[in-house]
N, C-alpha and C positions, 0 to 999 in steps of 0.2 A: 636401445629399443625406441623408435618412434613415437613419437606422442599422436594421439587422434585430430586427425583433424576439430576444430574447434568450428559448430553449425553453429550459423548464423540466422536466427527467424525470419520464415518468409518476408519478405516486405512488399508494401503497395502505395504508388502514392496517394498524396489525398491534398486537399486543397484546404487551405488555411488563410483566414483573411486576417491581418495582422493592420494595427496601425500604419502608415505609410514611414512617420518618422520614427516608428521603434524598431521596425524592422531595418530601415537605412544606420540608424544607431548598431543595431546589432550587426550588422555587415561591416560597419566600419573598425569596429571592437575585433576582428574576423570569428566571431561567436558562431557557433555551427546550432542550427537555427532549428532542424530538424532532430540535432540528439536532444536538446533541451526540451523542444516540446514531449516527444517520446518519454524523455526522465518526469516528466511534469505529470505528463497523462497519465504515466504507469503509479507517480505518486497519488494521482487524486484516485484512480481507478481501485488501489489497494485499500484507500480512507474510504470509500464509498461502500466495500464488500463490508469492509470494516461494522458501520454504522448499520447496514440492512443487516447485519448479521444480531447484530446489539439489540438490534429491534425484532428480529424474528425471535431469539431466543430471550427477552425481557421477561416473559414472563417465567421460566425455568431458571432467569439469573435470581430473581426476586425472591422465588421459592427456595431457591440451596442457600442464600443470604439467610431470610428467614428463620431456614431449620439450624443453621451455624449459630448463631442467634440462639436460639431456643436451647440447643442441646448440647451450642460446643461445635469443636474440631473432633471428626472420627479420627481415631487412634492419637490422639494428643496427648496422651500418657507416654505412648515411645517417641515423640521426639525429643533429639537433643538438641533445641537448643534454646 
């Protein structure tokens, strides 16, 4: 049976202005210059959703800490362990 083809995300490019000698470093390294920034973006863009999420729900994180606090773990009698 054939496997599916494996889709690859649109791409477009974009302009990037990089040190002169970091980027000649990295060419000389044969460092692919464009997956790293990609892996990088996609890092910082995941930490970003991350943090605005932390902060949109702070206050609902505050309040289920608090009643944990207050009253306990719901159903904390059946776990084991």
């Amino acid at each position: 049976m054939a496997r599916p083809a494996k889709q690859t995300p649109a791409r477009r490019a974009a302009n990037v202005t990089l040190p002169v000698d970091l980027l000649a470093e990295a060419r000389a390294l044969g460092l692919n210059v464009s997956q790293i920034c990609e892996r990088v973006l996609s890092a910082e863009i995941a930490k970003t959703r991350a943090e605005l999420w932390r902060a949109d729900n702070r206050a609902a994180l505050i309040s289920s800490n608090d009643y944990v606090e207050r009253h306990g773990l719901a159903l904390a009698e059946c776990r084991q362990f």
